[in-house]
C-alpha positions as CSV (number, residue, x, y, z in Angstrom):
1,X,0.0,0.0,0.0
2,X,1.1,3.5,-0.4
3,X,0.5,6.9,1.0
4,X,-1.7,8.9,-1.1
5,X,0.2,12.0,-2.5
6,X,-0.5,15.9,-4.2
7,X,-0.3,17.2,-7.5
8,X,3.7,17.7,-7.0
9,X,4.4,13.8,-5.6
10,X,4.1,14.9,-1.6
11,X,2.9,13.0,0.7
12,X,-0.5,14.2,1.8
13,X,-0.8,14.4,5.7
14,X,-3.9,13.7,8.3
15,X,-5.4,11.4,5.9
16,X,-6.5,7.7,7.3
17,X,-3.8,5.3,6.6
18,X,-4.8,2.6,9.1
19,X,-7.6,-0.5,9.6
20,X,-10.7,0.4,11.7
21,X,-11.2,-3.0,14.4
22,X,-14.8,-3.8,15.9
23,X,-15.1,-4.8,18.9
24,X,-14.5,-8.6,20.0
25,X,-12.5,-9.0,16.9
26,X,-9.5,-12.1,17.4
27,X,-6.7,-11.4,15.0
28,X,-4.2,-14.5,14.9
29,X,-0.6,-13.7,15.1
30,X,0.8,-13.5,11.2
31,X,-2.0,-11.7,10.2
32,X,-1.5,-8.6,8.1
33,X,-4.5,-5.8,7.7
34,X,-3.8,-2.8,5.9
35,X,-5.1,0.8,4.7
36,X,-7.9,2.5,5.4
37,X,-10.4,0.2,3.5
38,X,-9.9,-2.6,6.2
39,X,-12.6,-2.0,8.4
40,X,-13.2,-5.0,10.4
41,X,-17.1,-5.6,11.7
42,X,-17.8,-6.6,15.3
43,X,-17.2,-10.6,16.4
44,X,-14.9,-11.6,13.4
45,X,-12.2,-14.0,13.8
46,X,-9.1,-13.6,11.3
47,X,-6.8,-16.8,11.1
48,X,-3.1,-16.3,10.4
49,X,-1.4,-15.5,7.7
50,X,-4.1,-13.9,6.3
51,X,-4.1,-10.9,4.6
52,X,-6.9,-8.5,4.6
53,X,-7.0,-5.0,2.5
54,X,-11.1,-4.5,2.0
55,X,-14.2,-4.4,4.8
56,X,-14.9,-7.4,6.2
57,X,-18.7,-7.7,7.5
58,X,-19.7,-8.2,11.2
59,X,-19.3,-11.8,12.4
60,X,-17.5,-13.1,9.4
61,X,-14.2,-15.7,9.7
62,X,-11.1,-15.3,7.5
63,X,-8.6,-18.6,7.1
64,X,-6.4,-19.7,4.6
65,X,-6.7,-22.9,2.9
66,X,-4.1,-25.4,4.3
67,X,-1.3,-25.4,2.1
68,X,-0.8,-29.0,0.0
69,X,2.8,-30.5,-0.2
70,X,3.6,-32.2,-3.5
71,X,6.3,-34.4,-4.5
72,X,7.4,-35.1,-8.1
73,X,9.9,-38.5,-8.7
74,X,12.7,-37.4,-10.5
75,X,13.5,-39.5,-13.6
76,X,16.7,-41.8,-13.6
């Protein structure tokens, strides 16, 4: 994410740059929520490792899907 900026590239100042939190919201450790457009509802739980940049509604719960391991034979 980025700062927003002026006509003349500076950084403009006393704009929101951080995520609004609900209340009894349970962010796992890992987690990343960012910007202004993050505004996280009341009673949502966000798993780890997740990452969240848009409004999540009220009593919603964010995971990731568990990652699948693979192994390919090398030939001979």
């Amino acid at each position: 994410m980025s700062f927003p900026k002026d006509e003349k590239g500076q950084i403009i100042k006393g704009k929101k740059r951080h995520p609004t939190i609900g209340n009894n919201v349970v962010i796992y450790s890992g987690a990343t929520l960012l910007g202004p457009d993050a505004i996280v509802g009341d009673n949502v739980v966000i798993g780890g490792n997740s990452w969240v940049t848009s409004p999540v509604a009220p009593g919603t719960k964010i995971t990731i899907a568990r990652p699948e391991l693979n192994y390919k034979k090398k030939k001979a």
